[in-house]
SENU-815112 format. One record per atom (N, C-alpha, C): residue number from 0; chain; x, y, z. Coordinates in steps of 0.1 Angstrom, whole numbers, always signed. Layout:
BEGIN
R    i  ch   east  north     up
R  NUM   A      X      Y      Z
...
END
This chain:
BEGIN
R    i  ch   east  north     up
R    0   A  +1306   +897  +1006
R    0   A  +1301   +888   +996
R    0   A  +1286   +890   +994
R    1   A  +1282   +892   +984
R    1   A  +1264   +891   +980
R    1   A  +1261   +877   +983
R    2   A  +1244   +881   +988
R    2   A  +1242   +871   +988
R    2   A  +1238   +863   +977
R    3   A  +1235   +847   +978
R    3   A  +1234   +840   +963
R    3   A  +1216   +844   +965
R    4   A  +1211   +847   +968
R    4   A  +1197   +843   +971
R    4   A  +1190   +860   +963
R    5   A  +1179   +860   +952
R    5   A  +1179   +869   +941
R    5   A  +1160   +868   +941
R    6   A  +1155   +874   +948
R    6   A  +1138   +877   +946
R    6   A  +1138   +888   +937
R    7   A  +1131   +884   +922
R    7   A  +1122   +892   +915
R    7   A  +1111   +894   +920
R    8   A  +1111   +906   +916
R    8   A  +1097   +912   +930
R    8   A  +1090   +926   +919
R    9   A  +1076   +925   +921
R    9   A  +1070   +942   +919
R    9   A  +1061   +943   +936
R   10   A  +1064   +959   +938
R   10   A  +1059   +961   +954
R   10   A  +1040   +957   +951
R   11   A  +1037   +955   +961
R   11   A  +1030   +950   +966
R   11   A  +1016   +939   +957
R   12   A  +1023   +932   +953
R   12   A  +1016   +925   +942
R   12   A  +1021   +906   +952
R   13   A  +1019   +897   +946
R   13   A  +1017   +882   +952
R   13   A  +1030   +882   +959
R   14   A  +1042   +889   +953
R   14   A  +1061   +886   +956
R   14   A  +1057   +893   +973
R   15   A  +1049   +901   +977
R   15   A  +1051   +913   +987
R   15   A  +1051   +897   +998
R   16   A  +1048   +886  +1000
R   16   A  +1042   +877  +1007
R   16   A  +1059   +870  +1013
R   17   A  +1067   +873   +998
R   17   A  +1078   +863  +1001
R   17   A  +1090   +873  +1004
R   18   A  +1088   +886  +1004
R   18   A  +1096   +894  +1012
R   18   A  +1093   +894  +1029
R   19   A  +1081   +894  +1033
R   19   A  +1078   +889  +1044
R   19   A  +1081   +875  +1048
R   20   A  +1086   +868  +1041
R   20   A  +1084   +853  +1049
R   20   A  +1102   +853  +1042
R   21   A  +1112   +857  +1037
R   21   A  +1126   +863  +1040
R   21   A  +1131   +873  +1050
R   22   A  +1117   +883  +1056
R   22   A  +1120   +888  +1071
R   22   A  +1124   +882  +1077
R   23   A  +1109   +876  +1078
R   23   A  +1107   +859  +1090
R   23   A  +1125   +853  +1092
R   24   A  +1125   +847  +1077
R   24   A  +1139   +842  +1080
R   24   A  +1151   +847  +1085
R   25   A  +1152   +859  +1083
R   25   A  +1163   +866  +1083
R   25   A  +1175   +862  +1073
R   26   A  +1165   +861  +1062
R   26   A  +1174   +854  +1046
R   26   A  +1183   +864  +1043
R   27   A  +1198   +864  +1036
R   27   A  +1200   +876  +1031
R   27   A  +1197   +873  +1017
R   28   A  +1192   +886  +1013
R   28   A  +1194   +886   +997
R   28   A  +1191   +900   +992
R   29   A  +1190   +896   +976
R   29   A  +1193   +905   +970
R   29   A  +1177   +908   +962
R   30   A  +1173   +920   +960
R   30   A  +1158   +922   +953
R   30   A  +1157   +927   +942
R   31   A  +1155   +925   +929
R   31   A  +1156   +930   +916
R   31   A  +1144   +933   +915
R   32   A  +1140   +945   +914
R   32   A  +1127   +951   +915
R   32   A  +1121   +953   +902
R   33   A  +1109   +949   +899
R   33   A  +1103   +954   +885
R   33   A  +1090   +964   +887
R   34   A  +1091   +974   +876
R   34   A  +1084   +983   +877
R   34   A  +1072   +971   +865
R   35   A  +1059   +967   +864
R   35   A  +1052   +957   +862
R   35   A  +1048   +965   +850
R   36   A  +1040   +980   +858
R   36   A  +1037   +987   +848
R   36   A  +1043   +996   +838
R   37   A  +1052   +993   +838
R   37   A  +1064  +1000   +829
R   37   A  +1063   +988   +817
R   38   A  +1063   +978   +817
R   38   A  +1063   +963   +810
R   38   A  +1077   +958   +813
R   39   A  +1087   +960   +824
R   39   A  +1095   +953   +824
R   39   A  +1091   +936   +824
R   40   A  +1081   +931   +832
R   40   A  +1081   +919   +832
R   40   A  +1076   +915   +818
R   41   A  +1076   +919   +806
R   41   A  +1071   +914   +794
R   41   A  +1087   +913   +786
R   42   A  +1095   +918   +793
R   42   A  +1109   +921   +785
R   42   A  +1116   +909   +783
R   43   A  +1120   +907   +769
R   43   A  +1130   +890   +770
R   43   A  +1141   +887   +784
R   44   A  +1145   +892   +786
R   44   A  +1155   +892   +798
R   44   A  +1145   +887   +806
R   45   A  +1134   +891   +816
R   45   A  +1129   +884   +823
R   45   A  +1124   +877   +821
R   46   A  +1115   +870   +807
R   46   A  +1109   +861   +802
R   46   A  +1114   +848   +805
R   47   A  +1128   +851   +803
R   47   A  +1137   +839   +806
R   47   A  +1136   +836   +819
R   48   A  +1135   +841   +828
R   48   A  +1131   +840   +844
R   48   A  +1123   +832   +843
R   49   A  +1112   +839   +839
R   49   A  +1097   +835   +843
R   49   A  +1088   +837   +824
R   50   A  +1089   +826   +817
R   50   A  +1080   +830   +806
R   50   A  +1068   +831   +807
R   51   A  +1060   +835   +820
R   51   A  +1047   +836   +822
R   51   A  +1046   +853   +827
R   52   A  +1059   +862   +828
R   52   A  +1062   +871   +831
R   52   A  +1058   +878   +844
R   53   A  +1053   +869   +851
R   53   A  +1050   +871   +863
R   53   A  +1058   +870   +876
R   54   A  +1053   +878   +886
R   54   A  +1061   +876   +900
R   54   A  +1056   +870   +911
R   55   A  +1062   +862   +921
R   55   A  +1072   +859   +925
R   55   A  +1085   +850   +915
R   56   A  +1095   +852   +914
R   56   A  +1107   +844   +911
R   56   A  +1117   +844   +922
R   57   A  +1124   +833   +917
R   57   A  +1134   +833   +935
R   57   A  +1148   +826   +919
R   58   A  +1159   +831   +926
R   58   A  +1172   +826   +922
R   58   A  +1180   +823   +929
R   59   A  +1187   +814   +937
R   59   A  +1194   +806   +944
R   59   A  +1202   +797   +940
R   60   A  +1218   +801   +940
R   60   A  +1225   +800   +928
R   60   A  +1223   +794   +917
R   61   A  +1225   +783   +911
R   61   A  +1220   +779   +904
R   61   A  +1201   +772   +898
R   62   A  +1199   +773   +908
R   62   A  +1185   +771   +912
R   62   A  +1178   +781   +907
R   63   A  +1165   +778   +898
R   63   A  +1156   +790   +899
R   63   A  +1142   +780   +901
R   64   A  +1131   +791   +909
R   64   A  +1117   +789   +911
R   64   A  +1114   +798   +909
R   65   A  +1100   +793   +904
R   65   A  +1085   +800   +901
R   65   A  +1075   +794   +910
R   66   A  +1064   +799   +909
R   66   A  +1053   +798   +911
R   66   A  +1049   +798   +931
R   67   A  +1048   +806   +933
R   67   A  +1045   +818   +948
R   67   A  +1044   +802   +959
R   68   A  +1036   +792   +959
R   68   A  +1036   +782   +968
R   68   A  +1052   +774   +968
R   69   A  +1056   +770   +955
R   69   A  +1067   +765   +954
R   69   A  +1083   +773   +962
R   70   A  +1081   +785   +958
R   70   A  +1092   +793   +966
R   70   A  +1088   +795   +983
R   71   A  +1075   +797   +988
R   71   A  +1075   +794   +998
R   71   A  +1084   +782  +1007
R   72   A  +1074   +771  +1001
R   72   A  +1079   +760  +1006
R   72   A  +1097   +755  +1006
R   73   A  +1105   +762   +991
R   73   A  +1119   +763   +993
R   73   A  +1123   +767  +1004
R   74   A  +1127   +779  +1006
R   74   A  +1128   +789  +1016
R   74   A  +1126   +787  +1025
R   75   A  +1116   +782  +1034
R   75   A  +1114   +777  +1042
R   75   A  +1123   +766  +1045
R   76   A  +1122   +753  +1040
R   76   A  +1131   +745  +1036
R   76   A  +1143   +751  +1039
R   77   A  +1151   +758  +1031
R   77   A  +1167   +763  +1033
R   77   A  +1166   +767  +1044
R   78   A  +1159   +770  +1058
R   78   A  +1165   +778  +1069
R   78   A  +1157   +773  +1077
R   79   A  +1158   +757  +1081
R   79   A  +1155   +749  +1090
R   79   A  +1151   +755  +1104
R   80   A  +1164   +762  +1109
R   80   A  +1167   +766  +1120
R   80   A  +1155   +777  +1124
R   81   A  +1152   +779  +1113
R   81   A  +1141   +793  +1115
R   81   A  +1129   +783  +1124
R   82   A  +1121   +774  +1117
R   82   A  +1111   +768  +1120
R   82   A  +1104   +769  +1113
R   83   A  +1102   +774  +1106
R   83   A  +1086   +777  +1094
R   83   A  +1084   +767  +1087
R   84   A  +1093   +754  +1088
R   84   A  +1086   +746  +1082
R   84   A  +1086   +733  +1088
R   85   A  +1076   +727  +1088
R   85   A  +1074   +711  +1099
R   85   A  +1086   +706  +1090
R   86   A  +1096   +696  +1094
R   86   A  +1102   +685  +1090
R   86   A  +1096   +676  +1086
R   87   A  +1101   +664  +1074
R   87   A  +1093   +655  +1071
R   87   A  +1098   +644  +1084
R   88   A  +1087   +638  +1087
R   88   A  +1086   +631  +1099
R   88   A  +1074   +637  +1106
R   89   A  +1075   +654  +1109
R   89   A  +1067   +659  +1123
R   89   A  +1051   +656  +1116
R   90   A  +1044   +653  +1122
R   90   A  +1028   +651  +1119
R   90   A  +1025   +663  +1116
R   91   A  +1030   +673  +1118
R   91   A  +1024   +690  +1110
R   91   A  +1030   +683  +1095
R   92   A  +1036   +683  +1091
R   92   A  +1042   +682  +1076
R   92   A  +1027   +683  +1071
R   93   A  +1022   +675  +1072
R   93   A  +1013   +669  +1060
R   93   A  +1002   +684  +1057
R   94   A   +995   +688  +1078
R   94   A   +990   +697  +1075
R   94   A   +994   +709  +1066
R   95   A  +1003   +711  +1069
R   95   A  +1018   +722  +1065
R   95   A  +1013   +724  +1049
R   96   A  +1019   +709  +1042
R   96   A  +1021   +713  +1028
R   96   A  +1004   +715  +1023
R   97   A   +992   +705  +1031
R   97   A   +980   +707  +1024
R   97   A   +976   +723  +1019
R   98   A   +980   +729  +1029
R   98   A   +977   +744  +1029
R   98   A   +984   +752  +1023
R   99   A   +994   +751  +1023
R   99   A  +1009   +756  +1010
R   99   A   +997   +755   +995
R  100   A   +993   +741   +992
R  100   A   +990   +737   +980
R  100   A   +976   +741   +979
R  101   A   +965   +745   +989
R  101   A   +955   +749   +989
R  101   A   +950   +762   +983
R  102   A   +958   +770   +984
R  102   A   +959   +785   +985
R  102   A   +959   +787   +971
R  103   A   +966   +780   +960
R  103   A   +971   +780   +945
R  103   A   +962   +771   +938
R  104   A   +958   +757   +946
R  104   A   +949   +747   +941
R  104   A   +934   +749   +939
R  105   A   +925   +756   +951
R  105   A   +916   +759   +951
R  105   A   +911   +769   +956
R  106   A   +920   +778   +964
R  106   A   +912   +791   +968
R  106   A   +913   +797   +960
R  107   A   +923   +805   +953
R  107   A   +926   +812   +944
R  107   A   +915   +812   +928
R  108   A   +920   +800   +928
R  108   A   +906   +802   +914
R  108   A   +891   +797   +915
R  109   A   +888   +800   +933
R  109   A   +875   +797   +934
R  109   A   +870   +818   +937
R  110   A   +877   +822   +941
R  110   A   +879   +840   +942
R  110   A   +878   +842   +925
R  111   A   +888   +838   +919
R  111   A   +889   +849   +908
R  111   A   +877   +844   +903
R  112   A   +873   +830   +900
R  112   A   +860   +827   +895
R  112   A   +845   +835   +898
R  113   A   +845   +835   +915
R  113   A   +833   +845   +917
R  113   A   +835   +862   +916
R  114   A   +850   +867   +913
R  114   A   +851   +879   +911
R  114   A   +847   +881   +897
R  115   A   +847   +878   +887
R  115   A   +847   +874   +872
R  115   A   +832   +868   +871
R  116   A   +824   +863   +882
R  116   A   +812   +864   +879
R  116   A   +810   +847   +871
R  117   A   +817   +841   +868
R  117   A   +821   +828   +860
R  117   A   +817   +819   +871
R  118   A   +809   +811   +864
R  118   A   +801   +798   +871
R  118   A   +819   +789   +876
R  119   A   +822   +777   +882
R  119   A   +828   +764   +884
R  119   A   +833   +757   +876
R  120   A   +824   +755   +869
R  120   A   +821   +745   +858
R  120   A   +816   +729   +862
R  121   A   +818   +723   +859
R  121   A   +812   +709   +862
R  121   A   +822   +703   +877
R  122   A   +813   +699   +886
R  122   A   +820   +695   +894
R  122   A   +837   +683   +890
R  123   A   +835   +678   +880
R  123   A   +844   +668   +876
R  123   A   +858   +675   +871
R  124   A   +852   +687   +863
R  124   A   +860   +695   +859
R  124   A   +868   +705   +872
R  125   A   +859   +709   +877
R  125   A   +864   +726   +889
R  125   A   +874   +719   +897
R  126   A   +887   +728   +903
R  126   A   +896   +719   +907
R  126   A   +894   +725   +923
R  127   A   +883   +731   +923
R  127   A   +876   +729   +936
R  127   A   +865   +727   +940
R  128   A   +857   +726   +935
R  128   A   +836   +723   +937
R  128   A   +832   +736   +937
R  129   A   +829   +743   +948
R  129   A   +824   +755   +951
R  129   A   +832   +765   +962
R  130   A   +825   +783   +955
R  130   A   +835   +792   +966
R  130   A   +827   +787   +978
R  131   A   +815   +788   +984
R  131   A   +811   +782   +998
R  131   A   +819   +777  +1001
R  132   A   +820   +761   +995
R  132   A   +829   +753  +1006
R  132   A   +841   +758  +1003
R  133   A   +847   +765   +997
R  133   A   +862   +769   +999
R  133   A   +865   +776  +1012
R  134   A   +854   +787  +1012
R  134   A   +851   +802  +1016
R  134   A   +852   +789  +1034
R  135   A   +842   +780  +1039
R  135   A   +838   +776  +1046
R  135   A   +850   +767  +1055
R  136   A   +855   +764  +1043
R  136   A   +871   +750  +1046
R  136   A   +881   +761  +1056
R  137   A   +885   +773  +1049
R  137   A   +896   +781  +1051
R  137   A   +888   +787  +1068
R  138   A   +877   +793  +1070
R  138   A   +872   +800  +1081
R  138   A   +871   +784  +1091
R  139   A   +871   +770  +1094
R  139   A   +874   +764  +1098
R  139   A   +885   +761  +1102
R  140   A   +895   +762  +1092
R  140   A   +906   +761  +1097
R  140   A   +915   +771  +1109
R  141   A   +910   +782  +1103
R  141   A   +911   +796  +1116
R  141   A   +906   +795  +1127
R  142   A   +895   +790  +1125
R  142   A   +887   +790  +1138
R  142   A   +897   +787  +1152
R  143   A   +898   +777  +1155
R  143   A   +909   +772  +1169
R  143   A   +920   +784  +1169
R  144   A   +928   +788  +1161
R  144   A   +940   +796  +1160
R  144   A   +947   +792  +1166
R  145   A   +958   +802  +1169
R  145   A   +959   +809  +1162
R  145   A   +965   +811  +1149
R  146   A   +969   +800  +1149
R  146   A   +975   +800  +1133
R  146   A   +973   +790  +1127
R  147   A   +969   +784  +1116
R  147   A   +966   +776  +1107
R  147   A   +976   +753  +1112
R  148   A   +984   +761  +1120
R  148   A   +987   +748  +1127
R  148   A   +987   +744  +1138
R  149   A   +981   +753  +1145
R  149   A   +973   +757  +1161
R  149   A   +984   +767  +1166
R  150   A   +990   +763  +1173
R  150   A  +1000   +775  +1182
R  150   A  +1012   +776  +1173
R  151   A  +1018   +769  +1166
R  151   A  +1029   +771  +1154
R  151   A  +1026   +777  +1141
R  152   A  +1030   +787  +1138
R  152   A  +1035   +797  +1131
R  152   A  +1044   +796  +1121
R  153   A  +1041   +789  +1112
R  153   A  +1049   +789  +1095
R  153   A  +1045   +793  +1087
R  154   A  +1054   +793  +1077
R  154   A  +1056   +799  +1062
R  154   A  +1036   +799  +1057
R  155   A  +1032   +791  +1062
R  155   A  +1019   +785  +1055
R  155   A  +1009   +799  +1059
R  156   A  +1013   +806  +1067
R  156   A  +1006   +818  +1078
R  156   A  +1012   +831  +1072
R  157   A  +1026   +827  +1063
R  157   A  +1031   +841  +1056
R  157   A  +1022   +844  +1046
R  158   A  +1022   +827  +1039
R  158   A  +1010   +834  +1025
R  158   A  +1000   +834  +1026
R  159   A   +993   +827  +1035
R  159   A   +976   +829  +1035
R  159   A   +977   +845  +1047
R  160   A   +982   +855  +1054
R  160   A   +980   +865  +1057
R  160   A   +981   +873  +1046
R  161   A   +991   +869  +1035
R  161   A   +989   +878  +1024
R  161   A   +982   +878  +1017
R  162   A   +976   +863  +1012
R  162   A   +965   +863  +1006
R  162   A   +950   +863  +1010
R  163   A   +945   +866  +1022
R  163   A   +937   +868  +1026
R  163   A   +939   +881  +1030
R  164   A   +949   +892  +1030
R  164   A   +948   +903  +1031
R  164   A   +946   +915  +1016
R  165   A   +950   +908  +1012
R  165   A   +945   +915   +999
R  165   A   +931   +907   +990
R  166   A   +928   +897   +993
R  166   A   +914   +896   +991
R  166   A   +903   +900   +998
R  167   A   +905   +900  +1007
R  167   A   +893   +907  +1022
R  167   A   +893   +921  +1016
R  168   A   +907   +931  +1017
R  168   A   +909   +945  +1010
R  168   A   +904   +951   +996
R  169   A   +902   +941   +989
R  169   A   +892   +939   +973
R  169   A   +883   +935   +974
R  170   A   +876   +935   +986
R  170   A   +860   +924   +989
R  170   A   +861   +915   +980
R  171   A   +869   +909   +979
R  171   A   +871   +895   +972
R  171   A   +864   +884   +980
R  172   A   +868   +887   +992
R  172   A   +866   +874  +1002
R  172   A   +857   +882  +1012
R  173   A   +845   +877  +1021
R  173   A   +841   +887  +1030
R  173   A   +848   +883  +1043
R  174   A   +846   +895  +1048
R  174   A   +852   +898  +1065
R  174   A   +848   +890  +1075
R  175   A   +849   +876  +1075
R  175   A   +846   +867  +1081
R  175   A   +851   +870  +1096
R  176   A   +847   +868  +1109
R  176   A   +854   +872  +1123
R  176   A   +865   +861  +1123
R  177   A   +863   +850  +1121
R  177   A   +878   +841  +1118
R  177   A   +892   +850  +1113
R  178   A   +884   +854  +1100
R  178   A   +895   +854  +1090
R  178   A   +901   +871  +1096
R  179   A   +896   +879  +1098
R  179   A   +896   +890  +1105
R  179   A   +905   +890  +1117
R  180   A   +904   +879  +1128
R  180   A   +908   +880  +1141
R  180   A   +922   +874  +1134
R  181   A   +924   +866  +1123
R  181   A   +938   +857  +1120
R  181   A   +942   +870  +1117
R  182   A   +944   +878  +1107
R  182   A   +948   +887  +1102
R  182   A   +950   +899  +1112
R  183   A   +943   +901  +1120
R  183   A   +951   +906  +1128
R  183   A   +966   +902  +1137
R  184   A   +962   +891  +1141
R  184   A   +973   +885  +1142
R  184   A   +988   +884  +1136
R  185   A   +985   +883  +1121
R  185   A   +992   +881  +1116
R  185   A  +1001   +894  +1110
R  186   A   +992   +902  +1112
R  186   A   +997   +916  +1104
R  186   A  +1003   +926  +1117
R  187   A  +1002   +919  +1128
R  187   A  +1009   +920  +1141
R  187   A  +1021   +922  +1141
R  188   A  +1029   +910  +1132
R  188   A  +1040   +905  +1136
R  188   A  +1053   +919  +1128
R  189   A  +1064   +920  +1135
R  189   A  +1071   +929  +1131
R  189   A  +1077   +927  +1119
R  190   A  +1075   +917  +1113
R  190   A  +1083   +914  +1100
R  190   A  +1070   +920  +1087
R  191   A  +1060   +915  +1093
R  191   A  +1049   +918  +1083
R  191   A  +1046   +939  +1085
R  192   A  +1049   +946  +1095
R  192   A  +1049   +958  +1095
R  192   A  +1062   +964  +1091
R  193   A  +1073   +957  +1091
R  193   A  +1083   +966  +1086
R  193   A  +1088   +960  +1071
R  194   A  +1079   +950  +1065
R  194   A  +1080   +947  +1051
R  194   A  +1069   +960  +1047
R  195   A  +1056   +958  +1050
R  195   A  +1047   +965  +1046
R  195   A  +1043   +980  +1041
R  196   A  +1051   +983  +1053
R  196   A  +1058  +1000  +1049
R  196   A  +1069   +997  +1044
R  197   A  +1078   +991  +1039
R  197   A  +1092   +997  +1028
R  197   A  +1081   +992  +1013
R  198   A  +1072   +982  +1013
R  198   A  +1064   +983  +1000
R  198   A  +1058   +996   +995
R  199   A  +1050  +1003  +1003
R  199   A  +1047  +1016  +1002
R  199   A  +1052  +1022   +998
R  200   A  +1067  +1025  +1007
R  200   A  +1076  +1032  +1004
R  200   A  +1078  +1034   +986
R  201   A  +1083  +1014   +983
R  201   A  +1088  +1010   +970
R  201   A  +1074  +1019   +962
R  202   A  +1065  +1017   +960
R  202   A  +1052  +1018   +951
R  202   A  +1057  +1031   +949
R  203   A  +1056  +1042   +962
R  203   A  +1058  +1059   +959
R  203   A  +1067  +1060   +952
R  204   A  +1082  +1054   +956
R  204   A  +1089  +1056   +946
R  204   A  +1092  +1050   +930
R  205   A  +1086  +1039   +927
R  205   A  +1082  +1035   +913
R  205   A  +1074  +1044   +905
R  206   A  +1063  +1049   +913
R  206   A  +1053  +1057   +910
R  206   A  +1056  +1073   +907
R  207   A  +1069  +1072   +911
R  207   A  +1075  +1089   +907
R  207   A  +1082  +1088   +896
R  208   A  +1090  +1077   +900
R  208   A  +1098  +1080   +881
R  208   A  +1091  +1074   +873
R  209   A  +1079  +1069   +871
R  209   A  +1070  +1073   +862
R  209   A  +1061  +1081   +855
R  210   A  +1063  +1097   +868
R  210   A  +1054  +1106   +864
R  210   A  +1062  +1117   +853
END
């Protein structure tokens, strides 16, 4: 039987985060791969997916999600047994989801902002104040380790290793010793090295039948 569980994915772009954290789980499913730069994601067929034509998307049978924090938190969710996500009750929850929603809320467009060179805008308006205190919030939180919920290890540690590994790799973010010593850690784990190379892999071979 296939499984019901359907990740639209291009290799190593925001989706590469939630192939690692379906390692983790040991989810089965199925990967419908898009070549980005070919323009399949602009194609009506996937539009319907996702009319922002972007990746991550998740399909679970009748269920579809968007938007990279949201499918985390699903997934997680669906495979209890795994652990990656505090229960509602456990006093991690709360830390859990703040940082789920942080990463999309305010880190993310406090980076693209100073990559782009683009002021904040008015504190009332910015839907985070400043990259400092973003930059300063996130290397605090590392600090103790080793993971973002001290000794426990969730979903919350899949996406912020991915997303602080490809922003540190774009000097997006600088090489903080926090944020450096997490990532190592995190890029440790066997799910995150045997996702990491079949991405590669994927890229070479997208990258050929395009030449």
């Amino acid at each position: 039987m296939e499984p019901d569980l359907t990740l639209y994915h291009a290799p190593q772009t925001r989706s590469s985060g939630v192939r690692i954290l379906l390692e983790e789980l040991g989810a089965p499913h199925t990967l419908d791969v898009l070549d980005l730069q070919s323009g399949r994601g602009r194609e009506p067929a996937y539009l319907r997916i996702n009319p922002l034509g972007k990746v991550p998307a998740l399909r679970h049978g009748e269920a579809l999600i968007t938007e990279q924090a949201a499918i985390y938190l699903y997934l997680a969710d669906q495979f209890p047994e795994r652990g990656l996500a505090p229960p509602i009750g456990d006093p991690l929850r709360g830390p859990y989801l703040r940082w789920m929603v942080f990463y999309g809320s305010s880190f993310e467009p406090a980076v693209v902002d100073r990559a782009l060179q683009r002021e904040p805008g008015p504190k009332a308006m910015s839907p985070y104040g400043d990259f400092d205190a973003v930059l300063r919030t996130v290397v605090e939180a590392l600090t103790p380790g080793p993971y973002l919920l001290g000794e426990r290890h969730s979903a919350a540690d899949v996406l912020w290793g991915a997303a602080l590994g490809w922003t540190t790799g774009f000097k997006l973010v600088p090489e903080e010793t926090a944020i450096m010593a997490y990532l190592a850690r995190v890029n440790a784990r066997p799910a995150v090295r045997k996702i990491m190379a079949e991405e590669a892999a994927l890229s070479a071979e997208l990258a050929a039948a395009r030449a």
